[in-house]
C-alpha positions in Angstrom: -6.1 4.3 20.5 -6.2 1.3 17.9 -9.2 3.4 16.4 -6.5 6.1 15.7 -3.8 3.9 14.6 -6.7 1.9 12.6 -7.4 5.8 10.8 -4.1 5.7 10.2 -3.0 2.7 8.9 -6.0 1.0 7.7 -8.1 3.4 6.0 -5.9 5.9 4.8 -7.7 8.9 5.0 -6.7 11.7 7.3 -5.2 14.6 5.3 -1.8 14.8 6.3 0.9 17.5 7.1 4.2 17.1 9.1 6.4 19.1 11.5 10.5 18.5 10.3 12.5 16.5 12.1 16.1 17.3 13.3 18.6 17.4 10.8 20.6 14.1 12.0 17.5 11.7 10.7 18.9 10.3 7.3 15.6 10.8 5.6 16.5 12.7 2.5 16.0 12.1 -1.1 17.1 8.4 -2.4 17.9 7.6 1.2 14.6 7.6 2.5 13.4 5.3 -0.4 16.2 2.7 0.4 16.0 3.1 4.3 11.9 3.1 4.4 12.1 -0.6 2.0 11.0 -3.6 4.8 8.7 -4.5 7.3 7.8 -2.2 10.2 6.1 -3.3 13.3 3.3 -0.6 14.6 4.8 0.2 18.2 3.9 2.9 20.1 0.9 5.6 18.8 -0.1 9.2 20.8 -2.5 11.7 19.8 -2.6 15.5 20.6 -5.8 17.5 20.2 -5.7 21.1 20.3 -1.7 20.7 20.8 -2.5 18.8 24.2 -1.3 14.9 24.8 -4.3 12.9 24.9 -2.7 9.7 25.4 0.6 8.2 25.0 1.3 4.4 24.7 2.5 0.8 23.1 0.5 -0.6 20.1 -1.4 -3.3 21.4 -0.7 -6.4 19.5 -4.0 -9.0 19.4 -2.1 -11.8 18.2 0.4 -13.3 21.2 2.7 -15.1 18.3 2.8 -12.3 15.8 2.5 -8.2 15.1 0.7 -6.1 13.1 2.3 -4.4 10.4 2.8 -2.6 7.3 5.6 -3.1 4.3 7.4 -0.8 1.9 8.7 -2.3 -1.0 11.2 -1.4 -3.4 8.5 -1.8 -6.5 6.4 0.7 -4.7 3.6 -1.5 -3.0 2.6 -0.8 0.4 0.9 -3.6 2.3 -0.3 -3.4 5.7 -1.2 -6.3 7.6 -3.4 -6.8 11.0 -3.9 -10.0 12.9 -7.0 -11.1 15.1 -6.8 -12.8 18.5 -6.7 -16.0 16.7 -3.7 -14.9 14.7 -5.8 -14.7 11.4 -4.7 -12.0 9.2 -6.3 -9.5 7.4 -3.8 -7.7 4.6 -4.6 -4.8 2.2 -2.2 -3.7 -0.9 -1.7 -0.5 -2.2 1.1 1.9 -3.6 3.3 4.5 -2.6 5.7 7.0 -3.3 8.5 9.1 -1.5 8.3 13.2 -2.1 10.6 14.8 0.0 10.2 14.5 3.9 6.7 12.8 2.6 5.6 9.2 2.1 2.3 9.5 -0.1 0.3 6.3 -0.1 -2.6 5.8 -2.5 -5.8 5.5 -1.3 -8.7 4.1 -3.9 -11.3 5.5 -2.1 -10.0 9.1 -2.2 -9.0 11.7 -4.7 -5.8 13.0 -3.3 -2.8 10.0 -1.7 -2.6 10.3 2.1 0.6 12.3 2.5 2.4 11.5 6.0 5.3 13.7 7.5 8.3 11.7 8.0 9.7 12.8 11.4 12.8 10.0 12.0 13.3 7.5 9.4 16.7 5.5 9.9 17.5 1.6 9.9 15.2 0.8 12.8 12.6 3.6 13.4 10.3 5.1 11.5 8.3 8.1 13.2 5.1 9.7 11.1 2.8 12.3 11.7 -0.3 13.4 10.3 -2.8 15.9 11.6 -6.1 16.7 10.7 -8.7 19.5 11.4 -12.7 18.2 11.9 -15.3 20.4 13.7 -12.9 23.3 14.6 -10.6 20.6 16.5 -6.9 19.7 15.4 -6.0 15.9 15.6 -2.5 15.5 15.7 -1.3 11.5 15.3 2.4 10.4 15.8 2.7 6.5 14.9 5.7 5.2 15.6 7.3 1.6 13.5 9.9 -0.5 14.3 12.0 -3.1 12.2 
């Protein structure tokens, strides 16, 4: 599971496409760029493969005192940070933009931005989804973020 969120978060490079959400998330246009702005906490990931639940369940946090995280801000730099059992942290930068329904974050080590679904994005959740295709088998990852 942390290897999934780890994908998803860390590396940036699962190609991404999204399912909509219901039409009472306030995710549209300008409002998803001023409602996404803060820090979220990673808190709960699943995975599907083939459409099928693999797995379900809380992030697990290493550090007792403090959580993972990443950080939209309003000048457009994502920063996602990770701490060890000692509580030592380990942060990455990088840039994003909003397109739609879509968050598209830069990744250096790619040519294309990873583009994540936005399922629910109001002031205190923020629900993604991503899905990818390798060796004939679908991956389907829903990370879920709290303020």
């Amino acid at each position: 599971m942390k290897k999934v969120l780890f994908l998803f978060v860390s590396t940036l490079l699962i190609s991404a496409s999204f399912v909509s959400c219901s039409s009472d998330d306030d995710k549209s246009g300008s409002d998803s760029e001023a409602l996404i702005i803060g820090k979220w906490n990673l808190y709960k990931e699943t995975e599907f493969t083939n459409g099928q639940l693999e797995y379900e369940e809380l992030y697990e946090h290493l550090c007792p005192s403090k959580k993972d995280y990443v950080e939209f801000k309003a000048s457009g730099e994502f920063t996602q940070s990770f701490y060890d059992e000692a509580c030592e942290v380990d942060t990455n930068a990088t840039t994003y933009s909003i397109s739609g329904d879509y968050i598209l974050i830069d990744n250096e080590d790619e040519d294309e931005a990873m583009s994540l679904k936005i399922k629910t994005l109001n002031s205190s959740t923020l629900i993604v989804e991503s899905e990818e295709e390798w060796e004939g088998v679908t991956y389907k990852y829903v990370t879920e973020l709290r303020k």
